[in-house]
PAVOMI-120943 format. One record per residue: x, y, z of N, C-alpha, C, CB in turn; residue in one letter. Coordinates in steps of 0.02 Angstrom, whole numbers, plus 50000, padded with zeros to 5 digits. Each point is the difference from the previous one (the first is absolute). Glycine has a CB too. Layout:
REM residues N
XYZXYZXYZXYZa...
//
This chain:
REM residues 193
501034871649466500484998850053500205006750032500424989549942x499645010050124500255007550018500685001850010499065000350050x500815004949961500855003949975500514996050063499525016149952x500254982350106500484996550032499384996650056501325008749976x498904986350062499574997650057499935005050059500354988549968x498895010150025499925006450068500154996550053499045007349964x500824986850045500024996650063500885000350037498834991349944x501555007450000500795001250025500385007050019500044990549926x499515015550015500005005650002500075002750078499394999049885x500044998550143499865003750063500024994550055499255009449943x500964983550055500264998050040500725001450034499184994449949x501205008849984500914999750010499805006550010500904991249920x498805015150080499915005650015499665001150107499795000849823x499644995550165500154997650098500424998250014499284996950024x500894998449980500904995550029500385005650028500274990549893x499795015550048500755003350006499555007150038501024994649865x498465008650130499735005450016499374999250059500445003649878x499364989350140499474998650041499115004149974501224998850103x498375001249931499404999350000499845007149993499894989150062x500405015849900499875006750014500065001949927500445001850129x499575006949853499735000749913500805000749976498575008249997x502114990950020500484995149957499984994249993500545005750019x499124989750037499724991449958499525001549958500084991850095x499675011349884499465001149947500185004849948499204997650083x501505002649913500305003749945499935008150008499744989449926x500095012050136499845008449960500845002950052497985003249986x502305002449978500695002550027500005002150058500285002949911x498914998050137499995004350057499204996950018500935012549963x498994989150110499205001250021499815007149952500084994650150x500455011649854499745006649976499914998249919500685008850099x499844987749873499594997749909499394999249988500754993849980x499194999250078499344998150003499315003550030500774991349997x499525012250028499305004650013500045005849959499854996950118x500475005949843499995005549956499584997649961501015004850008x498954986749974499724997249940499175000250020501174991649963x498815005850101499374999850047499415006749993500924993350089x499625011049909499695010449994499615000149937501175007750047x499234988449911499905002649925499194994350009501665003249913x498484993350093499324991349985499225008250054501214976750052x499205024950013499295000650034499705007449970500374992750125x500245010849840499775007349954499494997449976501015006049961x499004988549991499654999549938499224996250025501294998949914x498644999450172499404995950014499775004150021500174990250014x498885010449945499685003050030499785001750088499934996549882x500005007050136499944997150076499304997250002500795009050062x498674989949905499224995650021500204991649992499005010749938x501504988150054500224993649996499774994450045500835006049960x498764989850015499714996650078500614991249989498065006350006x502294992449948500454995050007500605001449974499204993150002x501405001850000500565001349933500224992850004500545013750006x499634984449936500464992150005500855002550005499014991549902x501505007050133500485001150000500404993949936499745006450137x500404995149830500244994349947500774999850016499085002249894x500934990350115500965001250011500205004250056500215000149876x499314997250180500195004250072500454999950044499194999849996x501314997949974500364997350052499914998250064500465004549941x500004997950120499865002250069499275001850031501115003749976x498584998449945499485005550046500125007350001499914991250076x500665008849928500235011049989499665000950003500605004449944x499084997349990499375003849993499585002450041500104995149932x499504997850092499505001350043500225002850036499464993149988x501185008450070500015004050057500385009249969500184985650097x499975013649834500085006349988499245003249980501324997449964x498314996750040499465006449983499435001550063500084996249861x500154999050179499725001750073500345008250032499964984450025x500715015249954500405006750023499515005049969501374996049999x498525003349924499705007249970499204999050010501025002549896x498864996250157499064999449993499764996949962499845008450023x500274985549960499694998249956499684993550018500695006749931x499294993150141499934992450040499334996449969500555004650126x498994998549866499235000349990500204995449946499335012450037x501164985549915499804997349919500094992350023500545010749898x499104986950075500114991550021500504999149953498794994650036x501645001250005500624999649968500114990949996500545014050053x499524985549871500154991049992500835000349953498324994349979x502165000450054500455000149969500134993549956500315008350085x500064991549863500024993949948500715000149976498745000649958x501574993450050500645000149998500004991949966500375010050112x500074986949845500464994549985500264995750049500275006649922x500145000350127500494992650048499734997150063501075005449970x498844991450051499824996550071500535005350052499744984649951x500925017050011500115004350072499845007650019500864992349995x498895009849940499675006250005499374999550039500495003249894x499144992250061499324997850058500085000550054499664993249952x500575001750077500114998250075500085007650028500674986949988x499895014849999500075007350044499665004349986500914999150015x498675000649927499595009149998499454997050038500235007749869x499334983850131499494999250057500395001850066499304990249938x501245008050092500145000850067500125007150019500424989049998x499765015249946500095009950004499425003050016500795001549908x498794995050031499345004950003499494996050029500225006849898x499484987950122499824996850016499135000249956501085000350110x499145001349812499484999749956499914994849938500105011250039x499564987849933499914995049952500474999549923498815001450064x501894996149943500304999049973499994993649954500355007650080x499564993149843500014992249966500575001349982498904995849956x501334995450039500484997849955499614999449930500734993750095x499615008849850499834999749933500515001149956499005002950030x500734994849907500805001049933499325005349969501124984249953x499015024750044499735002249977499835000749916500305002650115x500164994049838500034998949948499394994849972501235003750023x498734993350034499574992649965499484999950065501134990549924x498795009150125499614998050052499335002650005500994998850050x498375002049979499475003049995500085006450043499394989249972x500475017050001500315005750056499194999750043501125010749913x499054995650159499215000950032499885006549978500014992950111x499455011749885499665005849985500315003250057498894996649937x500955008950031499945005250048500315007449968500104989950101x499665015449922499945005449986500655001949936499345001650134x501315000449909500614999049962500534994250022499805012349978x500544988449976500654996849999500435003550000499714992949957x500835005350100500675006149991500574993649993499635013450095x500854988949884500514996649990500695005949999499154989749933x501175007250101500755003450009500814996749971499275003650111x500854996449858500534994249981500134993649986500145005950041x498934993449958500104989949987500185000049919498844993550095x501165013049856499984997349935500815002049972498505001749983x501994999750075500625000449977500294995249991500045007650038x499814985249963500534995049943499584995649990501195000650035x498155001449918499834996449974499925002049928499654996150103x500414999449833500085002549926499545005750007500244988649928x499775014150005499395005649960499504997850005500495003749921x499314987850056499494997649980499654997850063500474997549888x500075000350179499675000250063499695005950031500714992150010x499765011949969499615007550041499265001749986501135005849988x498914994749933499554999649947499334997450038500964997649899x499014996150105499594994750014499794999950081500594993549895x500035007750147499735002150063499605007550022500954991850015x499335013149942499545003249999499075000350005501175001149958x498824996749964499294997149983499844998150047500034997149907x500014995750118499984993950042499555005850067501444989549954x499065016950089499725001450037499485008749991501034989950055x498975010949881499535004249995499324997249988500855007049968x499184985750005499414996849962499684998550093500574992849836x499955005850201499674996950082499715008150033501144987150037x499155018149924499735004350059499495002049971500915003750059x499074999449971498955005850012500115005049972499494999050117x501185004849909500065008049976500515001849977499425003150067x501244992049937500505000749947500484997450033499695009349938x501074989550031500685000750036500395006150003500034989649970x500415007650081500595006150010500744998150025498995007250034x501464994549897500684995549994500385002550006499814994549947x500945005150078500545003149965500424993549941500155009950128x500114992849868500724997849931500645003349994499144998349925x501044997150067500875003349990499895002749907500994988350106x498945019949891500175000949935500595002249976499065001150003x501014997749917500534998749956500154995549964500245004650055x500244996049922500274994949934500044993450061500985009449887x499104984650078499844994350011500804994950014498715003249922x501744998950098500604999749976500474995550079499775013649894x499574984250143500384997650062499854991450022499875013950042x500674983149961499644991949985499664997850091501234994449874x498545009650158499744999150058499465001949995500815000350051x499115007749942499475002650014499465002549938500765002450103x498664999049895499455000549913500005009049998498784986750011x501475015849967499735006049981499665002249939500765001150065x498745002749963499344999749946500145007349985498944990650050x500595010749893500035005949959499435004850002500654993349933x499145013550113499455003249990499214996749958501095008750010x499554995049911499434996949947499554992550002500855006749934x499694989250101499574992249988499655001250061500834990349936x499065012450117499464999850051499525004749991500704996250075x499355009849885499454999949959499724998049954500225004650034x500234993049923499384995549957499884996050055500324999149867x499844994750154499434997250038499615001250032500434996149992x499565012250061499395001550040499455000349922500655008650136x499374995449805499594999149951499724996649975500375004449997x500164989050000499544993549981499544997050057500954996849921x499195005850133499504997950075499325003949992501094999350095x499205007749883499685003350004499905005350068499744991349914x500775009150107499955003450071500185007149975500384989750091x499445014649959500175005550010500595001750030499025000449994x501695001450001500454999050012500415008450035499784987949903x500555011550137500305002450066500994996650025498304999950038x502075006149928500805000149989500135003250055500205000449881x500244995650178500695005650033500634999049992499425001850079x500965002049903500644998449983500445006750042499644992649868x501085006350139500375005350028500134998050069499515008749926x500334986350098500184998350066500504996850028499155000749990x501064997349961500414992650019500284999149923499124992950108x501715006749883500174999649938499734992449971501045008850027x498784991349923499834994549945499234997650028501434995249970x498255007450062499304998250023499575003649982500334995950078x499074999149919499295004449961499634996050047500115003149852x499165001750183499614994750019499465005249956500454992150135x498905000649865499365001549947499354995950025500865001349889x498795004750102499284997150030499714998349927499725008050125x499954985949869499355000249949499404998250037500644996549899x498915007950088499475003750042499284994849930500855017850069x498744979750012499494997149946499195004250001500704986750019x498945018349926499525002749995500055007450042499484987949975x500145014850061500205007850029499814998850067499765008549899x500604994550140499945000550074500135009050030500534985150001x
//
């Protein structure tokens, strides 16, 4: 069961903040793209796709049009019908509805993800993880809220447990931290590039 419903999560979070990155929980557009810096540090630039996991709006895709990065085919995958709807009408790219936990993911090069794994358990993060390194080609690239575990909203994970699991994947693994208090983002990198 998850730590709370995403679907209410970020419905009562639009209502009060509308269609922008405080309906999608982040404190600022500038949060959310600090988080964005850290995901495009860690992507190689020969990147010929990325799955956006938990894309909300779309962000993404047009923050990475800003940094040159237009060239990457960009697919977004989201839970809610109202994320969908608007990241097809933003970006006007191939957006699925999917429950990334359980649903069949699509391939493609990487997977980035930005905040979809902040309120979901350990064992969801855990599992969504896998879920989108096993779909990609060349690895994922996450952030997390790190630290003690101590907040009944949000999952904060622990260094150590995202390395052991890049180990048990077996990935080659890639830490930034210092950016953003209580945040870590992490590449696990699949074979050598």
């Amino acid at each position: 069961m998850s730590r709370i419903d995403n679907a209410t999560f970020y419905h009562a979070s639009i209502a009060e903040y509308g269609l922008n990155a405080r309906g999608v929980h982040w404190h600022s557009t500038q949060a959310q793209e600090i988080r964005f810096d850290q995901l495009l540090a860690l992507l190689p630039l020969n990147v010929q796709s990325i799955m956006d996991a938990g894309c909300g709006f779309g962000d993404l895709y047009w923050y990475m049009n800003d940094q040159q990065r237009a060239s990457i085919e960009y697919i977004g995958l989201d839970a809610l019908e109202v994320m969908v709807h608007e990241a097809q009408i933003r970006t006007a790219k191939t957006i699925y509805q999917c429950d990334i936990l359980n649903d069949p993911l699509p391939k493609g090069d990487f997977y980035l993800c930005s905040g979809a794994l902040n309120i979901l358990t350990r064992y969801e993060a855990h599992r969504f993880i896998r879920r989108c390194y096993d779909a990609s080609d060349r690895g994922i690239i996450f952030n997390f809220l790190e630290g003690e575990d101590t907040s009944k909203t949000y999952n904060y994970l622990q260094v150590n447990q995202i390395e052991a699991l890049g180990r048990h994947l077996g990935a080659r693994m890639k830490f930034r931290t210092g950016y953003y208090k209580d945040d870590c983002t992490v590449a696990f990198y699949k074979g050598v590039f």
